[in-house]
C-alpha positions as semicolon CSV with decimal commas, in nm:
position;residue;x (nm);y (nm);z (nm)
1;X;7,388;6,340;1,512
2;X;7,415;5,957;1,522
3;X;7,344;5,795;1,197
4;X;6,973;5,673;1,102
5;X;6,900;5,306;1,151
6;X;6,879;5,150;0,819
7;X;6,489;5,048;0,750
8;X;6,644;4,808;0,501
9;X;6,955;4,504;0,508
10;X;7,034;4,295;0,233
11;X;6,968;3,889;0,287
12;X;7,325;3,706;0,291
13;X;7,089;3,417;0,136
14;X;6,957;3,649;-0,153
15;X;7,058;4,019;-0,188
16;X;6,710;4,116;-0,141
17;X;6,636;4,374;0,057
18;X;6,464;4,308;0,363
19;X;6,374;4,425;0,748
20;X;6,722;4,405;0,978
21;X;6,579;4,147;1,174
22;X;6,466;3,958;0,923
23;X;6,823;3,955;0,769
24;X;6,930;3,807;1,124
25;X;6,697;3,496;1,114
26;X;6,865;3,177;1,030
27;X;6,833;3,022;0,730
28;X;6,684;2,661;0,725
29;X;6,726;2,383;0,466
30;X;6,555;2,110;0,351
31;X;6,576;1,798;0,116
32;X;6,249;1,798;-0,093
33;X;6,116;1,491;-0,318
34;X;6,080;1,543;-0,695
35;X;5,961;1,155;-0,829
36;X;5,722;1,211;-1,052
37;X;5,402;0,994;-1,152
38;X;5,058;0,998;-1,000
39;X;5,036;0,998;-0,582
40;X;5,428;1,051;-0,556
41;X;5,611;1,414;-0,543
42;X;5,444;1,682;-0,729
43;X;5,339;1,936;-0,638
44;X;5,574;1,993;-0,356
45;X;5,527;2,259;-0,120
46;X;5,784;2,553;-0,007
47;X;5,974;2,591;-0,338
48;X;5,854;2,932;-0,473
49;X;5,931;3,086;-0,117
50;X;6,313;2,905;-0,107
51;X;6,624;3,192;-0,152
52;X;6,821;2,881;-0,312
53;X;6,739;2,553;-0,447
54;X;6,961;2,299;-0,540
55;X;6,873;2,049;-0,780
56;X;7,080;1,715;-0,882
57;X;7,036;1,351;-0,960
58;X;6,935;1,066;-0,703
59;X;6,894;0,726;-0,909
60;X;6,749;0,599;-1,168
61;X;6,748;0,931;-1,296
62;X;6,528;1,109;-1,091
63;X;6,627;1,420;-0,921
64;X;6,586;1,560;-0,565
65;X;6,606;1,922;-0,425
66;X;6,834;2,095;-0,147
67;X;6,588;2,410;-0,117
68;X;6,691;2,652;0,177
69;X;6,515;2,927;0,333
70;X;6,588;3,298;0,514
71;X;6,349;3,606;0,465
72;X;6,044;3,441;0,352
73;X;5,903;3,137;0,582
74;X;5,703;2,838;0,347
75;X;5,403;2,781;0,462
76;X;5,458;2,438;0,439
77;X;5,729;2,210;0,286
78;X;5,791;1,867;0,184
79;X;5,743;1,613;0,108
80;X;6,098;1,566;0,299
81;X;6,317;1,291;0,185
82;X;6,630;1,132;0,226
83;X;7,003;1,333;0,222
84;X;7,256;1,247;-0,063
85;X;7,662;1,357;-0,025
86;X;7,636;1,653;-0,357
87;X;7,334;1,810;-0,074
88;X;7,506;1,764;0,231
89;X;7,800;1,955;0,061
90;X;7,611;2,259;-0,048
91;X;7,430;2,248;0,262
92;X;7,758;2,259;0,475
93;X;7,808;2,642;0,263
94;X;7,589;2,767;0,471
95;X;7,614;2,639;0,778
96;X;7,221;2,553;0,751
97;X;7,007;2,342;0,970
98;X;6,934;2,018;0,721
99;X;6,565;1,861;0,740
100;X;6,578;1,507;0,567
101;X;6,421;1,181;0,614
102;X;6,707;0,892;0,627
103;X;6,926;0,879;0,325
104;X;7,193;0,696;0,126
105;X;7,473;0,496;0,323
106;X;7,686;0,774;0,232
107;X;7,464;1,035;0,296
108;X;7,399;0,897;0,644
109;X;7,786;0,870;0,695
110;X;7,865;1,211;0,643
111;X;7,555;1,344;0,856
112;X;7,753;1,221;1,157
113;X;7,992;1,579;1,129
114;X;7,996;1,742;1,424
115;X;7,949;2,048;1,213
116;X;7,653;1,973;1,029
117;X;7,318;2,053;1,174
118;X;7,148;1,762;1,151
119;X;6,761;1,727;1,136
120;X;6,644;1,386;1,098
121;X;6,245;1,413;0,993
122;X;6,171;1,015;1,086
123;X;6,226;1,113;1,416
124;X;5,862;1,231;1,465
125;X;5,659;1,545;1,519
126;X;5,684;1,793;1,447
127;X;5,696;1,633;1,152
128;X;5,348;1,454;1,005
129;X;5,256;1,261;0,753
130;X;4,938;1,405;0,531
131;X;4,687;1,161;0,396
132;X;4,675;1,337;0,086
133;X;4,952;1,157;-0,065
134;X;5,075;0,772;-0,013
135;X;5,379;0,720;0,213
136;X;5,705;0,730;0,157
137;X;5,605;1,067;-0,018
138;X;5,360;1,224;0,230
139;X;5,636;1,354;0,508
140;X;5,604;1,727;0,584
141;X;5,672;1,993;0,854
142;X;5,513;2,380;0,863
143;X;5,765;2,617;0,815
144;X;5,630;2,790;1,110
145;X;5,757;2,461;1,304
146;X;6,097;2,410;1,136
147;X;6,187;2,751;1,282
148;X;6,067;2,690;1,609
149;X;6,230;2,332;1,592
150;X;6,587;2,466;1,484
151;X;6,552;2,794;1,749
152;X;6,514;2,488;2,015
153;X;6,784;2,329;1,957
154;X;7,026;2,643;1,940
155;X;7,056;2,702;1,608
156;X;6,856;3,045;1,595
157;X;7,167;3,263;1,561
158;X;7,222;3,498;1,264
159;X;7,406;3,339;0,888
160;X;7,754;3,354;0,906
161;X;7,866;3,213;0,551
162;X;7,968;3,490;0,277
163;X;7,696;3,603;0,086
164;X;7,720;3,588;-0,322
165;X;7,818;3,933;-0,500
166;X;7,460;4,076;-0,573
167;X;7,325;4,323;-0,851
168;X;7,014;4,531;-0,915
169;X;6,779;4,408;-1,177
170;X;6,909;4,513;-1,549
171;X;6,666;4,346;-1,836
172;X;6,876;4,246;-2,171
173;X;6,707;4,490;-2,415
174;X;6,825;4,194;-2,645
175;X;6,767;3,908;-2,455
176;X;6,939;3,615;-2,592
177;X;6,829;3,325;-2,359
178;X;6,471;3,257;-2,358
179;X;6,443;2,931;-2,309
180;X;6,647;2,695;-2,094
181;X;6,643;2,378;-2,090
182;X;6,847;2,115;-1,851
183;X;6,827;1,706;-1,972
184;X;6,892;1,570;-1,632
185;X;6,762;1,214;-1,771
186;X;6,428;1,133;-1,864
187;X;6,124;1,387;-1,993
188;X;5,982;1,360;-1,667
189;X;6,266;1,515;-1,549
190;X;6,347;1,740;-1,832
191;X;6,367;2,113;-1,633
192;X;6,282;2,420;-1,835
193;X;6,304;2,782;-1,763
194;X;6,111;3,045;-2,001
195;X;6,244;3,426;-1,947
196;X;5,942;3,645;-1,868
197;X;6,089;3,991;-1,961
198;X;5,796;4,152;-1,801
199;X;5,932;3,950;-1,427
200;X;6,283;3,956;-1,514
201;X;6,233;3,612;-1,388
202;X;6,252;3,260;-1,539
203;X;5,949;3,035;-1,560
204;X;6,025;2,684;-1,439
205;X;5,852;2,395;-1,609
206;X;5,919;2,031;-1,472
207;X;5,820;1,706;-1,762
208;X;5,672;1,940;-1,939
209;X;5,401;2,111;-1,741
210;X;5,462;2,421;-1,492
211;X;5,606;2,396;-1,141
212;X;5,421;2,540;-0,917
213;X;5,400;2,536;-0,525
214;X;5,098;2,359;-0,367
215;X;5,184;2,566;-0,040
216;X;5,136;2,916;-0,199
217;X;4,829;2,871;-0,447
218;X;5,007;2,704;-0,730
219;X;5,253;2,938;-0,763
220;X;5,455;2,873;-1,073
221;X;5,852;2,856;-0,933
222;X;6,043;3,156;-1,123
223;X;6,350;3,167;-1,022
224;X;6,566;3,544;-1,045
225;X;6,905;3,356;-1,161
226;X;6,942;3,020;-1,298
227;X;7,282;2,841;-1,247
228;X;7,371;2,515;-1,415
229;X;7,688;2,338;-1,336
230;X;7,855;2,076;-1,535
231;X;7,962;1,777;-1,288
232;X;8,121;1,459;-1,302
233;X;7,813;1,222;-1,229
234;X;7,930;0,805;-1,177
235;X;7,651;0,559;-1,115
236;X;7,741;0,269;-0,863
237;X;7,616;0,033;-0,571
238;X;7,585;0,165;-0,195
239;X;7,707;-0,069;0,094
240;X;7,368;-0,200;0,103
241;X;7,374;-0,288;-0,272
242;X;7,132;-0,036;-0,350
243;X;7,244;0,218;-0,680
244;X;7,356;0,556;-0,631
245;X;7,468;0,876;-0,837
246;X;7,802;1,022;-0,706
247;X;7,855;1,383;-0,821
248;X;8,150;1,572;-0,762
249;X;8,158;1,901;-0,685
250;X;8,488;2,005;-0,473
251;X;8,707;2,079;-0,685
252;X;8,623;2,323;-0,996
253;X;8,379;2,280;-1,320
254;X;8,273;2,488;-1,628
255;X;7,890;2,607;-1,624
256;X;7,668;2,856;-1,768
257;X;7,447;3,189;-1,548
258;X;7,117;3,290;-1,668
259;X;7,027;3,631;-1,572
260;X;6,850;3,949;-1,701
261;X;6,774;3,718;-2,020
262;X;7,139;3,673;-2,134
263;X;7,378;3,409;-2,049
264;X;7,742;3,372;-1,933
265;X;7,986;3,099;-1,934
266;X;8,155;3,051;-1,556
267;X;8,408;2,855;-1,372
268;X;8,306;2,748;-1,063
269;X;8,527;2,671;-0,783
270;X;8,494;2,440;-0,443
271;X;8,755;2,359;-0,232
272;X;8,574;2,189;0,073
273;X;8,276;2,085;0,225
274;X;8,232;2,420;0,406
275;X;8,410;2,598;0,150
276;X;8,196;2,812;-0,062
277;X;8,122;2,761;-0,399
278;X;8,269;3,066;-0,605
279;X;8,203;3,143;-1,036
């Protein structure tokens, strides 16, 4: 007798086990804002439903997510900014479809690879601007669109990067990292994760309040894994004059993995753009 169909396939973007076809579907990216103060970023939309987020310094010392998408479609996400080079690098892993509005001069220059998929959001619908928020940090797009926008233009076909080595849920029964905390610059900025032992998950706090997704009822953001690499990050002046934050990460680093309430010390590894990264 031929083999049953399996009911269940792991996403290459998580590990989690979901319906084959939904394992097929493309995953989608997106740069998402994070300034704080009142009328500007927070809260953003489609970050409790991303498989991955990436988050690094902009300027000034404010940060800026990569978040990316497979099994589990946002309802809505933004607001969409503009692309830096340490996203279009971890967005070139994947192979992903890249949603951003403009960028740095350097940003913009590397966009131009024939191999990234390039989504430029000031190009119109379906991307809109809400008037709940003042622009430049009102851009958005339905996550119902995004995936009808990248199926359009070709890009529907099934992941093809490596997934991570996965593992099944295993609680510390001596959990020895509760609390995490990552000094990016300022307070406002200052990221914290809380282990929730009854979750196995870690509570994400952002300047000191919880960070929670306006597109799925104020979700608070808690995050299986938490990864935190240690970077070379140089300040300077774009072509235009404006600052910058270059951060380096092809090549190799020292870090730290958060899981099941413990902690481990890594290396990680990147050799290219498209390379991916390995601890």
């Amino acid at each position: 007798e031929a083999p049953p169909t399996p009911t269940t396939k792991p996403s290459v973007l998580t590990g989690v086990l979901v319906e084959p076809n939904v394992a097929e579907k493309p995953v989608m990216a997106s740069i998402i804002e994070n300034m704080a103060g009142r009328g500007a970023a927070r809260p953003q939309s489609g970050l409790s439903s991303a498989g991955v987020v990436y988050e690094a310094l902009a300027e000034g010392g404010i940060t800026r997510y990569l978040a990316i998408w497979q099994a589990d479609t946002p309802q809505d996400i933004g607001p969409v900014r503009s692309l830096r080079p340490v996203f279009f690098y971890s967005a070139m892993e994947y192979g992903s479809p890249t949603a951003h509005a403009g960028g740095s001069t350097d940003g913009l220059a590397l966009a131009q690879d024939r191999n990234f998929k390039n989504i430029e959001a000031l190009g119109g619908p379906p991307f809109r601007r809400v008037n709940s928020r003042i622009a430049p940090h009102n851009l958005y797009i339905t996550g119902e669109k995004y995936a009808a926008l990248i199926n359009s233009r070709g890009w529907g076909g099934a992941p093809t990067f490596t997934p991570w080595p996965r593992k099944d849920d295993q609680p510390s029964q001596t959990p020895n990292a509760i609390v995490i905390t990552a000094n990016f610059s300022s307070a406002d900025y200052r990221a914290v994760f809380r282990y929730d032992a009854a979750t196995n998950t870690y509570l994400r706090e952002i300047g000191g309040k919880a960070d929670v997704d306006a597109a799925a009822n104020n979700k608070q953001v808690n995050p299986k894994t938490v990864i935190i690499l240690k970077a070379t990050a140089v300040a300077g002046k774009q072509q235009n004059g404006k600052p910058k934050t270059d951060i380096d990460i092809i090549g190799k680093g020292t870090g730290y993995v958060f899981q099941d309430g413990v902690v481990k010390e890594i290396t990680w590894v990147k050799n290219s753009a498209t390379d991916r990264m390995q601890f």
